[in-house]
C-alpha positions in Angstrom: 0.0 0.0 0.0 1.3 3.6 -0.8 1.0 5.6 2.4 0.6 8.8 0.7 -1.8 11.1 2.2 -2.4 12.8 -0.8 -2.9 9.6 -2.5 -6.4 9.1 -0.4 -8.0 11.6 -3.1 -6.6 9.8 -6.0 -8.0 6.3 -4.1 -11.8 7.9 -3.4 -11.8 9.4 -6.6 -11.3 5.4 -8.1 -14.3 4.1 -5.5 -16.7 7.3 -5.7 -16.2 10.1 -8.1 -19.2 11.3 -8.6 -19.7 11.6 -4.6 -19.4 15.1 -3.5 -16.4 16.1 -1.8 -16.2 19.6 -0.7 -18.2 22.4 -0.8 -16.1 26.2 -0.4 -19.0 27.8 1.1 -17.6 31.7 1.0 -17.1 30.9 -3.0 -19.9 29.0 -3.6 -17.7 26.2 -5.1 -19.1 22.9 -5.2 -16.2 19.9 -5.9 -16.7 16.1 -6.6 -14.3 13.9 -5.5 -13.0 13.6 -9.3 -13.1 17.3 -9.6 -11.3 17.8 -6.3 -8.9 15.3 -7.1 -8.5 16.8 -10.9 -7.7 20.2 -9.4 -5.5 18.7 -6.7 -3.1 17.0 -9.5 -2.8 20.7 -11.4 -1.9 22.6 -8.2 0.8 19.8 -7.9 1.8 19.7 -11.4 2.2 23.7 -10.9 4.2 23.3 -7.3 7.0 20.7 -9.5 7.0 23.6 -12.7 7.8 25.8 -10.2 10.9 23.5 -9.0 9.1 22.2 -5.6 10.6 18.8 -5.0 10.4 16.2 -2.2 11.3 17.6 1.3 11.0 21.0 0.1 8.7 23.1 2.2 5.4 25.1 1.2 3.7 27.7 3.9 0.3 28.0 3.5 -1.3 31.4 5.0 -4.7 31.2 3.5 -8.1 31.6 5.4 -10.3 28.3 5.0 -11.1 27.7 1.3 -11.0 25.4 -1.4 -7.1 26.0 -2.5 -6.1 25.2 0.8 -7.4 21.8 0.5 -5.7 21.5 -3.1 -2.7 22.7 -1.8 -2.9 20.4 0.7 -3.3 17.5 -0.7 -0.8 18.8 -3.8 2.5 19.1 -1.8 1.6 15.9 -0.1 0.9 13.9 -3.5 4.6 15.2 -4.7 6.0 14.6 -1.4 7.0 18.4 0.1 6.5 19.3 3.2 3.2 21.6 4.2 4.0 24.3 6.9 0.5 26.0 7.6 0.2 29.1 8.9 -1.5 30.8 11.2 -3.2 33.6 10.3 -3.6 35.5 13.4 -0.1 36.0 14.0 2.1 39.0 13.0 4.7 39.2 10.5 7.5 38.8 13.1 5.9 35.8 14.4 5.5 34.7 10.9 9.2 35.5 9.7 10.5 33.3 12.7 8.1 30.1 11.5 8.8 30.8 7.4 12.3 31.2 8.3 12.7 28.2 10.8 11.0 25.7 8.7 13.0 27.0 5.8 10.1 27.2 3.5 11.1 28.4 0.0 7.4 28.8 -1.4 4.5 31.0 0.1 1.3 30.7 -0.7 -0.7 33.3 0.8 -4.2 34.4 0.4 -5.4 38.2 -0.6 -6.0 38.6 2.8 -2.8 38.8 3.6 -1.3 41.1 1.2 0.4 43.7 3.7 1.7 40.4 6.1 3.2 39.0 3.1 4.7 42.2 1.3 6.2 43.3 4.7 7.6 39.6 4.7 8.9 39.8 1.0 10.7 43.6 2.4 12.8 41.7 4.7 14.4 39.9 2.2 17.3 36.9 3.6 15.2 36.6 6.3 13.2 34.4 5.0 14.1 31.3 2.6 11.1 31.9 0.1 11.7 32.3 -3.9 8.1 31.9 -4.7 5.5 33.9 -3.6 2.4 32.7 -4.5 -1.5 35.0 -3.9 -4.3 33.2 -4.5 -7.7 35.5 -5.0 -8.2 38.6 -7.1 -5.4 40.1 -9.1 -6.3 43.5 -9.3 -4.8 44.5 -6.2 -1.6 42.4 -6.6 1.8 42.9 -5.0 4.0 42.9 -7.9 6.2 40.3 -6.5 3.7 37.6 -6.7 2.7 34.7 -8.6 -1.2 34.7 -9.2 -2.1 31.0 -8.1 -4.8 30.3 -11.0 -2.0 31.3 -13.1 0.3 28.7 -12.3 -2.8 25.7 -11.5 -5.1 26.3 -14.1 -2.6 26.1 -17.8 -1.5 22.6 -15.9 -2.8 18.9 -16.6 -4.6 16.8 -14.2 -2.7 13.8 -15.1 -1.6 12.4 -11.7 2.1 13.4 -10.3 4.5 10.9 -9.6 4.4 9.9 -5.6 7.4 10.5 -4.3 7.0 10.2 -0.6 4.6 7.9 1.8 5.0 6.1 5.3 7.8 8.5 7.1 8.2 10.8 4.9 7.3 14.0 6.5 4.2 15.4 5.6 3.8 19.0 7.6 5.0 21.0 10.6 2.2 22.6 12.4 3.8 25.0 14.8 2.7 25.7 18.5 4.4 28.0 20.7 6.4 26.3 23.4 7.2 27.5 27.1 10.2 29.9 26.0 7.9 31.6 23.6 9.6 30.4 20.4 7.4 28.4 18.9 8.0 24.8 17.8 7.2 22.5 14.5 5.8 19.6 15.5 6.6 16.6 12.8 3.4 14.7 11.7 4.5 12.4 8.8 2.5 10.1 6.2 2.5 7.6 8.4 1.3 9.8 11.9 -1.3 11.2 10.1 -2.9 7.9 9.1 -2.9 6.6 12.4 -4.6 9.8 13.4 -7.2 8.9 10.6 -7.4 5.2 11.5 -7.7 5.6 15.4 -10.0 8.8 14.5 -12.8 6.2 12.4 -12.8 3.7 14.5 -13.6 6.1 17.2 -16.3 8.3 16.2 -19.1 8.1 15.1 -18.7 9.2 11.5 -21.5 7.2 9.0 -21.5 6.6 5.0 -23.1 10.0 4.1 -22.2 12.1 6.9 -22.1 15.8 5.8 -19.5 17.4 8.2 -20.0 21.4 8.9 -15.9 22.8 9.4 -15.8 26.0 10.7 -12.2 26.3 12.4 -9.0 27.4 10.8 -7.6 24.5 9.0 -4.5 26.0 10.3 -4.7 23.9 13.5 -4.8 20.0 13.9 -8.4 19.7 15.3 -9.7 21.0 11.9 -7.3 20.1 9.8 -7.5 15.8 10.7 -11.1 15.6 10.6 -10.8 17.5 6.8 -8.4 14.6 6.1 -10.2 12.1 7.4 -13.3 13.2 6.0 -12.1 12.3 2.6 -10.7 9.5 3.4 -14.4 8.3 4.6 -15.6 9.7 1.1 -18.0 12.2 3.0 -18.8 15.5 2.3 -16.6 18.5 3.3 -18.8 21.4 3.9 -15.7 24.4 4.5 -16.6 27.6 6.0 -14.1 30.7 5.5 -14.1 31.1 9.5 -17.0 30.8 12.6 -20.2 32.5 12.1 -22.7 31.1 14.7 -26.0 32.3 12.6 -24.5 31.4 9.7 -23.7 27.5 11.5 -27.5 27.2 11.8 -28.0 28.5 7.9 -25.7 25.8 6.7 -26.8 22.7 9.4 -30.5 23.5 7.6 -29.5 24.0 3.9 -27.2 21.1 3.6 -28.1 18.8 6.0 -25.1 18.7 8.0 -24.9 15.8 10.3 -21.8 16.4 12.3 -19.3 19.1 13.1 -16.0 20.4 15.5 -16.9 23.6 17.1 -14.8 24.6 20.8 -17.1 25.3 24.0 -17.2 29.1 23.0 -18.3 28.4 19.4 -20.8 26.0 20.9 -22.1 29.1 23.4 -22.4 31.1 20.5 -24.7 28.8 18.4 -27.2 28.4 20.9 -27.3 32.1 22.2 -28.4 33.0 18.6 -30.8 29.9 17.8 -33.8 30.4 17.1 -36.7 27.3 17.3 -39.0 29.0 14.9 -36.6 29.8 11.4 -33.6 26.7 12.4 -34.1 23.2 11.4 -31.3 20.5 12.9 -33.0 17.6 12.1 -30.1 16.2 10.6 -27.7 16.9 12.7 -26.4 14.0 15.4 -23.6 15.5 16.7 -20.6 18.2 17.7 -17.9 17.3 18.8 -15.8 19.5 21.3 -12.5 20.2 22.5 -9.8 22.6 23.6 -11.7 23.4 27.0 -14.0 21.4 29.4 -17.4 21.9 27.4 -19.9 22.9 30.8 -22.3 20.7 32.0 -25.5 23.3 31.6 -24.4 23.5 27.9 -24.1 19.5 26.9 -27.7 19.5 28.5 -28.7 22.8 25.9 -27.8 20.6 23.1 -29.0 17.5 24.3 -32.7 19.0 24.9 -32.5 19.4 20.8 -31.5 16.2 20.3 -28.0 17.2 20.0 -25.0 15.1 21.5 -22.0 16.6 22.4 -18.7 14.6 22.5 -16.2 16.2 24.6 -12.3 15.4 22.9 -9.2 16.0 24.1 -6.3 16.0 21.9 -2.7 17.7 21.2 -1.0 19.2 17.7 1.5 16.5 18.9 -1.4 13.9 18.4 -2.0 14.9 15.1 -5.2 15.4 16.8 -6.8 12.5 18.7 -6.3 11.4 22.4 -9.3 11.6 24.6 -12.9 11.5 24.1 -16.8 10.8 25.4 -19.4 8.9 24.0 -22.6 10.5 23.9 -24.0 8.3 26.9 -21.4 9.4 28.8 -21.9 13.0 27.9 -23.9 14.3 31.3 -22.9 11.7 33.4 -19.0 12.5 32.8 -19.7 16.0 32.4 -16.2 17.9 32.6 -14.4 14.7 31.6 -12.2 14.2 28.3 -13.3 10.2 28.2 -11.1 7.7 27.6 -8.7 7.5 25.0 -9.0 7.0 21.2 -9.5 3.3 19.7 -5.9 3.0 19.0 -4.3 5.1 21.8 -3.2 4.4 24.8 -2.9 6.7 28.2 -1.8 6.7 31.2 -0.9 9.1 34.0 2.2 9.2 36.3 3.6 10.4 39.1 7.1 12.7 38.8 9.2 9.3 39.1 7.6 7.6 36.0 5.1 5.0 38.3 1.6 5.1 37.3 -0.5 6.7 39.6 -3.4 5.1 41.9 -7.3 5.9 41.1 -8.3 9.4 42.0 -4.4 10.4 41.7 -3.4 13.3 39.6 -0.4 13.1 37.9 1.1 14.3 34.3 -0.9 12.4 31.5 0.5 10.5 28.9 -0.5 9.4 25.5 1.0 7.1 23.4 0.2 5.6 19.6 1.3 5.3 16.1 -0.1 9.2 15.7 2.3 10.2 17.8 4.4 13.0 16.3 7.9 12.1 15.3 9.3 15.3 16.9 9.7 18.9 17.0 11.4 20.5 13.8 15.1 20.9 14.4 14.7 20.8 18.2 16.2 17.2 19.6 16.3 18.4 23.1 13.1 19.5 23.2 11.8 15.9 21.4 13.6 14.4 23.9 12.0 16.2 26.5 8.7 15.0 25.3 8.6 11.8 23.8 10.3 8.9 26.0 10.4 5.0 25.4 7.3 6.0 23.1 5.1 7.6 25.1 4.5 11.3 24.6 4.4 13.8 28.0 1.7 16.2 27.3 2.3 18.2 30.2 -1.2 18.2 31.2 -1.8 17.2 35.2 -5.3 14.8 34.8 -6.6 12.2 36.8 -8.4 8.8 36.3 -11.4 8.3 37.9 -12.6 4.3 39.0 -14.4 3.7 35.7 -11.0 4.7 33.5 -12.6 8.5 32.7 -9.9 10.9 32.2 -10.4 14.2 34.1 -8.0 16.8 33.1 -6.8 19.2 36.0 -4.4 21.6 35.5 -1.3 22.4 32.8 2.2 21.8 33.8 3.1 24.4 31.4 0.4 26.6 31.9 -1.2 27.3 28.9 -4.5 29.5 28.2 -6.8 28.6 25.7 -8.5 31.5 24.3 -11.3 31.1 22.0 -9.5 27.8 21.0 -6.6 29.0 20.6 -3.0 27.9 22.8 -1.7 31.0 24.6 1.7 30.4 26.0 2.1 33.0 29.2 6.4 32.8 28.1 5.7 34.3 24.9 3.2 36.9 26.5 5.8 37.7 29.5 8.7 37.9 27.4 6.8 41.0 24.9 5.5 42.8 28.3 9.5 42.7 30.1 10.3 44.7 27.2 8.7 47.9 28.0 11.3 50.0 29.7 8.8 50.7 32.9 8.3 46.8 33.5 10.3 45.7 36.3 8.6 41.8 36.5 5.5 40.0 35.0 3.6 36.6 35.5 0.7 35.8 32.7 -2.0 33.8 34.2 -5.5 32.5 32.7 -8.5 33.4 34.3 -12.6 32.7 33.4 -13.8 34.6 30.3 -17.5 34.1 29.2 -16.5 34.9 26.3 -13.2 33.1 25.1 -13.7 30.4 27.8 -10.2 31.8 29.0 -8.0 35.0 28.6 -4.5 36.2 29.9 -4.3 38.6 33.0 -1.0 40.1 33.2 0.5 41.1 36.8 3.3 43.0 36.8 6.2 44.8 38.7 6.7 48.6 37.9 9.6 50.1 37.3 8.0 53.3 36.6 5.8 54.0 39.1 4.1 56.1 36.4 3.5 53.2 33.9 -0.5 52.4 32.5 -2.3 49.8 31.7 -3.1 51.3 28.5 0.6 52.1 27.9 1.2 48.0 28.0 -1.2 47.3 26.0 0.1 49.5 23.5 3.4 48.3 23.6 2.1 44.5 23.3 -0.2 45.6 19.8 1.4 44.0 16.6 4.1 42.5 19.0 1.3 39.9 19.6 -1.8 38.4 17.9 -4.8 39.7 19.4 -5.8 36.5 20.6 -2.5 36.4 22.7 -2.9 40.1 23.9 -3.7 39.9 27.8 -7.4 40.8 28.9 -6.6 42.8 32.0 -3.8 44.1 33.8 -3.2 44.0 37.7 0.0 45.8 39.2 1.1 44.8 42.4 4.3 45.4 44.5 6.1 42.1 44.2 5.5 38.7 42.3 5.7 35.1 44.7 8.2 33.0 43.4 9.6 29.8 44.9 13.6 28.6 45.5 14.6 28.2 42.1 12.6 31.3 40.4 9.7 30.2 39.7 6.5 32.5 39.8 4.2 30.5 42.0 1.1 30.8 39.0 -1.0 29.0 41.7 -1.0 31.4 44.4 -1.6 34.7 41.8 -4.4 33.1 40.3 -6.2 32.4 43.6 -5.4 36.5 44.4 -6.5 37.2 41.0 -9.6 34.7 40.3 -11.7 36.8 37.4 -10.6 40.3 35.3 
């Protein structure tokens, strides 16, 4: 069997081409899997006239659409190396990623025009040659390629695979403790498991028509994209979250299933509305990145709605965790148990498994397990031992094997669904000249489920809040700026240096 991800088009295309595939709702595009998989084969014939060979690596920075899923599929048919981008971040956050991962093509979106031309001004800072704009061309930087320009003169004869198994497919970068962020290495192979442990798993049915409304820039949309076509479903995409617009789509095309975080899920059902929505059709959202609360799972269930609570990792290529749907209420605020073909298991700071009712750091091991972060051996080695993976998450296991997360050992926020590392956050903040110290915490948001509250040291007594936030604006992405600010006179810190998180966010519980 060729392992190539890419490959799965070419495969459903053989067993179901007339079957729809995707649907681009912001364009209006409809695809079959033969049409999907004919487009897929000229974005890669273009990528290989443009010199992309195996190993090399292509950035995406493209808002949900169709020619991210070519693109997609493209560089892994010809055996390159995706790096997707995040689109929140700013061009010195994106200059490090580009220039880390060493792509040499860009392919951004419209969108993104001043990101990218500020980029392309920084010249050897960055390893790109091509720079490659998909959208209209009116507007164009004139240092661009216009994608249709390169895609649409190619054939859509199928490219010679040049990579499967571990060959590496993409590095999806998250930020690590020290703020720099770090590629984690899903290859051919990972990603597979990720799909294989993912089916047997959920509840995914011949048919399915799954809504996808988050950034395929991240690993919990991104997988379920992938492993919808390798079901042969329909992929109905969604240029980013709208929570009327979710119950628009659920109606008009029958969605059955879809991945929304607990704020997303919030939003939906603040805005529906009994007497114009229709969810007949729909079975089921599945939901991660936070505890989903128990008053909401009962919402959804009163509409006949299950909610399957997941937990997973970038460095799982996705899966780890998750309920069933009769578990939903009765484990409300626990991730489940782990995937079909995962294993977990929590331990103490000396490596023995820890009793019932014990928290300790959670472990996950499988073949989805990343190979290891992009040119960062120490910190792989840090993280992956004798095969299992160290999330850093503290979690218990209660006496029927539930998984109840607790805490994070690195003490990441999740904002909206996104990973907010307080390092990074700290590190921006100690650069203003009146900022003697600083500790980030997370504390409750209605909102965003989480958000960052900075406490800080002066060093000018006359320093503002609204002067640090200032200073943190285009330094961060505004999902990373902190909600709050509290000053106080000093910040508790242990023996070794340590800010004792713990005790601030007991003296600071809310904003």
């Amino acid at each position: 069997m060729n392992n190539n991800i890419g490959s799965i088009l070419t495969k459903r295309t053989l067993l179901n081409p007339t079957n729809e595939a995707l649907f681009d709702v912001a364009q209006g595009v409809r695809f079959s899997y033969a049409e999907l998989n004919d487009k897929t084969n000229q974005v890669a014939n273009g990528l290989l006239s443009l010199g992309v060979r195996k190993g090399d690596r292509v950035a995406l920075l493209m808002m949900n659409c169709h020619e991210f899923v070519t693109s997609f599929f493209a560089i892994a048919k010809i055996g390159a190396v995706i790096v997707p981008l995040n689109w929140r971040l700013v061009p010195d956050e994106l200059e490090f990623i580009v220039k880390d991962a060493g792509a040499t093509v860009l392919i951004s979106g419209s969108e993104f025009d001043a990101a990218v031309s500020e980029l392309h001004s920084r010249g050897n800072r960055t390893d790109v040659n091509h720079w490659v704009r998909v959208g209209n061309t009116d507007s164009s930087p004139s240092f661009v390629q216009p994608f249709d320009s390169i895609v649409n003169p190619q054939p859509t004869a199928e490219p010679e695979i040049t990579a499967s198994d571990d060959d590496l497919l993409y590095i999806m970068y998250t930020s690590g403790t020290t703020g720099l962020p770090k590629g984690v290495m899903h290859t051919h192979s990972t990603q597979m498991a990720a799909l294989i442990t993912l089916n047997a798993t959920n509840d995914f049915s011949i048919g399915d028509r799954y809504l996808n409304p988050m950034p395929l820039f991240h690993v919990g949309a991104l997988t379920p994209a992938i492993a919808v076509a390798y079901r042969g479903l329909a992929h109905i995409l969604m240029r980013a979250f709208d929570p009327n617009a979710i119950w628009t789509l659920v109606k008009e095309e029958r969605i059955n299933n879809a991945l929304l975080v607990p704020a997303m899920l919030g939003a939906c059902r603040m805005v529906y509305d009994p007497s114009i929505h229709d969810h007949s059709t729909l079975r089921w959202f599945l939901s991660g990145a936070a505890p989903v609360p128990k008053s909401l799972i009962e919402a959804y269930q009163t509409m006949g709605i299950d909610i399957h609570q997941v937990y997973g990792l970038t460095e799982t290529c996705g899966p780890a965790c998750t309920t069933t749907p009769e578990d939903a209420i009765r484990k409300a605020g626990s991730t489940g148990k782990a995937y079909f073909h995962t294993d977990v298991k929590i331990v103490n700071p000396d490596g023995t498994t820890c009793k019932t009712e014990e928290a300790g750091e959670l472990l996950v091991r499988g073949d989805h397990i990343m190979t290891g972060y992009w040119n960062r051996p120490d910190a792989t080695a840090d993280s992956i031992k004798d095969g299992w993976l160290f999330t850093g998450d503290i979690a218990l296991v209660d006496d029927e094997g539930f998984i109840w997360i607790q805490d994070r050992l690195k003490d990441m926020i999740i904002s909206g669904g996104e990973n907010v590392y307080p390092a990074e956050v700290e590190n921006v903040i100690l650069g203003h000249p009146g900022v003697a110290d600083v500790a980030v915490i997370g504390v409750p948001s209605d909102k965003w489920g989480e958000t960052g509250l900075a406490v800080i040291v002066k060093k000018d007594a006359a320093v503002t809040e609204s002067e640090i936030i200032a200073h943190c604006d285009g330094k961060l992405a505004r999902f990373k700026m902190p909600g709050g600010i509290r000053f106080v006179d000093v910040i508790p810190r242990n023996a070794s240096g340590k800010a004792l998180k713990r005790d601030l966010r007991i003296q600071f519980p809310t904003l």
